[in-house]
C-alpha positions as CSV (number, residue, x, y, z in Angstrom):
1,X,4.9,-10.8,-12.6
2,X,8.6,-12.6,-12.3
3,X,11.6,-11.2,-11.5
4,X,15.1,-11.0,-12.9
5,X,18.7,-10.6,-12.1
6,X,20.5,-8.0,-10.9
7,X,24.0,-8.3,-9.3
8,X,23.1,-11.5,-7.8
9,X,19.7,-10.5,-5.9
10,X,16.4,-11.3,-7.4
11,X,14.4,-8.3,-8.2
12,X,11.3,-6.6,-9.0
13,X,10.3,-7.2,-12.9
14,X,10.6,-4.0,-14.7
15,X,7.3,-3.7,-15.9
16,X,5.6,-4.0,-11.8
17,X,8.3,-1.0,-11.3
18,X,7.1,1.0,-14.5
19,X,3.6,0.4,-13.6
20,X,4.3,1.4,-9.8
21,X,5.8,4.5,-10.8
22,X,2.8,5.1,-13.1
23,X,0.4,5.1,-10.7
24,X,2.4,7.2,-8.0
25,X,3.3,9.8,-9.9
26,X,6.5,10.1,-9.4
27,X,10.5,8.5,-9.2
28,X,11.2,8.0,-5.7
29,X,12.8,4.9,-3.1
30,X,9.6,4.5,-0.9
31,X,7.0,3.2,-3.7
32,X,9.8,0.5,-4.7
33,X,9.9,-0.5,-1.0
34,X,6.5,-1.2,-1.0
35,X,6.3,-3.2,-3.9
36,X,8.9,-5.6,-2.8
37,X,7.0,-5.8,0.4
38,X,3.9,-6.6,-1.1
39,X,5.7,-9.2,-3.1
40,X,7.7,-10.7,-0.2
41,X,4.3,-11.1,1.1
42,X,2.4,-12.9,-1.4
43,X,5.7,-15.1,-1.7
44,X,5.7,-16.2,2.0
45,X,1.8,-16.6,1.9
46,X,1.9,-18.4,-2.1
47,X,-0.2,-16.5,-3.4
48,X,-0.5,-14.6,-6.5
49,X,-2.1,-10.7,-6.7
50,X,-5.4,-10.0,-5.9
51,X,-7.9,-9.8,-9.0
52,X,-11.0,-9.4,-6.2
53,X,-11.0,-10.1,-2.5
54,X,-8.8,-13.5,-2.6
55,X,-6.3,-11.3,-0.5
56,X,-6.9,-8.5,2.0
57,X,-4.1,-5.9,3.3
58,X,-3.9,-3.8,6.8
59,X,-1.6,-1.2,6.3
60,X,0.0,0.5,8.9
61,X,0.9,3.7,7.1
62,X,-0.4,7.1,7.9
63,X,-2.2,9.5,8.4
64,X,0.8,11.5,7.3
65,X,4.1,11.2,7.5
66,X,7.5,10.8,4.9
67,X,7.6,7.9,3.2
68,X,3.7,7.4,2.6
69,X,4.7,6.5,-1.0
70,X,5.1,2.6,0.2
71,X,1.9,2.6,0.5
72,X,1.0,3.1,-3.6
73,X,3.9,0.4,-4.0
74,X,1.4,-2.0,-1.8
75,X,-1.4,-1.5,-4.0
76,X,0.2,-2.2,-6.9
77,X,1.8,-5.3,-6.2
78,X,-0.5,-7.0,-4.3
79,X,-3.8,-5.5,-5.9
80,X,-5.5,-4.8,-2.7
81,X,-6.8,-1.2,-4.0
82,X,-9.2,1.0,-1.8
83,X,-11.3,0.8,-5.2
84,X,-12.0,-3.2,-4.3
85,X,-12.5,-2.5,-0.8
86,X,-9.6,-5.2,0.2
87,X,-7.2,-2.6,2.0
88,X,-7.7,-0.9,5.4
89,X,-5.1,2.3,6.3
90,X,-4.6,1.9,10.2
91,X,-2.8,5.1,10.6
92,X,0.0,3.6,12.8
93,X,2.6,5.7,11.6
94,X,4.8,2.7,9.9
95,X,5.9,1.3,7.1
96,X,4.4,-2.3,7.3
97,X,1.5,-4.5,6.0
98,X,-0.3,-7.7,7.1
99,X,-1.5,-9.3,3.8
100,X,-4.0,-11.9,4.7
101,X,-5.1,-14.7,2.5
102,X,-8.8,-14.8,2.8
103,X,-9.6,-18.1,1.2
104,X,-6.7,-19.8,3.0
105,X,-7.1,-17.7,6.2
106,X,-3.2,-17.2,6.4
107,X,-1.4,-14.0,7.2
108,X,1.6,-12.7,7.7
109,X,3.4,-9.0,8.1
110,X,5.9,-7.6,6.7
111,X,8.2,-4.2,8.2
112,X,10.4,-2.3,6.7
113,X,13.7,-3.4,8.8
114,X,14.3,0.0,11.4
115,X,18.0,0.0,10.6
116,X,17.9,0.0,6.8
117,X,14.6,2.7,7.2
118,X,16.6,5.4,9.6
119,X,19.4,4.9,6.8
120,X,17.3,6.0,4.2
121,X,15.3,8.9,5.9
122,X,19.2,10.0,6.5
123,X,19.1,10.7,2.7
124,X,19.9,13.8,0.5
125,X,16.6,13.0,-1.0
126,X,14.9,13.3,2.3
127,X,16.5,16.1,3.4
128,X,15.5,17.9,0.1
129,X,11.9,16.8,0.7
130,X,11.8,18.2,4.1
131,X,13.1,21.8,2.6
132,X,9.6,21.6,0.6
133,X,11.5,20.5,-2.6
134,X,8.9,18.6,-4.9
135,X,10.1,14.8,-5.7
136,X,9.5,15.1,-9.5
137,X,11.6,18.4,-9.2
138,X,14.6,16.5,-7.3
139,X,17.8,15.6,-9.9
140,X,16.9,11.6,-11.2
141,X,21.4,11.7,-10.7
142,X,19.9,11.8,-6.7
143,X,16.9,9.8,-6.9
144,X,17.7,7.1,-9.2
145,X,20.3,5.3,-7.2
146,X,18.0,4.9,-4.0
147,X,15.5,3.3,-6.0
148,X,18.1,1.0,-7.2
149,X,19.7,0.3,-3.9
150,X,16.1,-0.3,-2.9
151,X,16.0,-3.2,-6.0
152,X,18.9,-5.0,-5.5
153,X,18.9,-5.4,-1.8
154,X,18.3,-9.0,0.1
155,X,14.5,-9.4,1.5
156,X,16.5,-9.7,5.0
157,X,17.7,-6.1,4.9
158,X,14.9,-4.3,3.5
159,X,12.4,-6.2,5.4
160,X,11.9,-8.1,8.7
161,X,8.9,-10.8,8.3
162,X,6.8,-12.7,10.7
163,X,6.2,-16.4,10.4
164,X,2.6,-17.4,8.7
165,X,-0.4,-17.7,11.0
166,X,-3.7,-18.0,11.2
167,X,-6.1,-15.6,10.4
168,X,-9.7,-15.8,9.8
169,X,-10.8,-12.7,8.0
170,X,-14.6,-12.4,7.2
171,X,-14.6,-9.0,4.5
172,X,-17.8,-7.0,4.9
173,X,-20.3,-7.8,2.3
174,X,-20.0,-5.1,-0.8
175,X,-24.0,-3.9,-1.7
176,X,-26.2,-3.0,-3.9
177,X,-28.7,-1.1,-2.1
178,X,-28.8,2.1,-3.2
179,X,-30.9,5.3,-2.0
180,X,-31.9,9.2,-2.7
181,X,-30.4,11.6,0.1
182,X,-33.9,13.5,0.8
183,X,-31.5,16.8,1.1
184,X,-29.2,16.9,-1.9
185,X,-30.2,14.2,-4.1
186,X,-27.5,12.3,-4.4
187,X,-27.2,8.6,-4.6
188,X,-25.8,7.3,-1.6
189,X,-25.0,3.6,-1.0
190,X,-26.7,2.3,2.1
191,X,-24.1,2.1,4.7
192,X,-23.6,5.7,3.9
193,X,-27.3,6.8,4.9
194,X,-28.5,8.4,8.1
195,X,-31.6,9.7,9.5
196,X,-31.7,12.8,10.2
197,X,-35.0,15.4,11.4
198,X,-37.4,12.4,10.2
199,X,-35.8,12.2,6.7
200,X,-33.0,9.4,5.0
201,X,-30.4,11.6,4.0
202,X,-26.3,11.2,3.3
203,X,-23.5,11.5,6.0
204,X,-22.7,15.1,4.7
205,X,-26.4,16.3,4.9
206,X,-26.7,14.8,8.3
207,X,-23.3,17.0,9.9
C-alpha cells in the first residue's frame, strides 16, 4: 500500500490504518506505531508484505506490558501473522522487530526511539489506561490526536533503525502429518504429539 501527504511527512495510506484498526479492535497510538515500523522495515529491506513466508518477523514485545498494541500494527503491515507461522513473540519487553527477508537472507531491526516512547507513555491516554479505563471507552477528542502525531512524525523520531545485514533464516518446515490423540480424540498435528503411558497422545493429555 502507498502513502500520502500530510503536513510535509509521508504517511501511512489510509486504508493500512483502517485495516490496522480493524483488526485491533480499537483507536489507539501504539497499533499506528507498529504499522509504520513494519513499513519502515520492508522499505529499508525493499520488500513488499508478506503473502507466505517471503518475510519473517522477531518481535520483541511481551509477555505483557502497555503498549502491546504495536504488535497487531506489525502484523498488519508486514503480513507476518502467527496464522502463517512467519512471526515469533520473544517476550523481551520492547517495542521493536527484526523483519528478515528469507529469500534475500537480509535483516534489519527496527525500535521504537526511547525518547519519543517515554513521551508517549507520559500520556493522558496512558494514564487513563493504567486507572483500568477501557481504550474504546477513552474520549476519540484524547485519542485521536496521538494517533495523528504518531502519522505525521519523521521515521527518525519515531524509530531508530539498524543498518541491513545478513541473516540466514531457515523457517521450520509447516506439515501435514496429522494424528488421533489416543485420550481425547482430537486431531493433533505431529509436532504437537507425545507419548505418554505407552500411548500417542496430545500435549494437554500428556500434562
Amino acid at each position: 500500500m502507498g502513502r500520502t501527504g500530510y503536513g510535509g511527512f509521508k504517511v501511512l495510506d489510509k486504508d493500512l490504518l483502517e485495516l490496522g484498526i480493524k483488526f485491533h479492535g480499537h483507536r489507539c497510538p501504539a497499533m499506528p506505531i507498529g504499522l509504520r515500523a513494519g513499513e519502515l522495515a520492508m522499505g529499508k529491506l525493499g520488500v513488499k508484505r508478506s503473502q507466505d513466508k517471503e518475510l519473517f518477523c522477531f518481535m520483541e514485545i511481551g509477555p505483557a506490558h502497555a503498549t502491546m498494541c504495536f504488535g497487531d500494527g506489525v502484523q498488519t503491515a508486514t503480513g507476518c501473522t502467527y496464522g502463517k507461522g512467519n512471526i515469533e513473540r520473544l517476550n523481551y519487553g520492547k517495542n521493536a522487530i527484526t523483519l528478515i527477508d528469507v529469500k534475500g537472507r537480509k535483516a534489519v531491526r527496527v525500535v521504537v526511539n526511547p525518547e519519543f516512547q517515554k513521551k508517549a507513555l507520559a500520556s493522558t491516554f496512558v494514564q487513563m489506561r493504567k486507572e483500568g479505563i477501557a481504550p474504546q471507552d477513552i474520549d476519540p477528542a484524547i485519542v485521536d490526536p496521538l494517533i495523528e502525531n504518531v502519522l505525521k512524525q519523521p521515521d527518525d523520531v519515531l524509530f531508530k533503525v539498524s543498518d541491513v545485514f545478513d541473516y540466514d533464516m531457515k523457517p521450520k518446515k509447516g506439515t501435514f502429518e496429522y494424528y488421533e490423540c489416543e485420550r481425547c480424540g482430537e486431531v493433533v498435528f505431529s509436532y504437537g504429539m507425545r507419548i505418554k503411558d505407552g500411548k500417542l497422545v496430545c500435549i494437554t493429555c500428556s500434562e
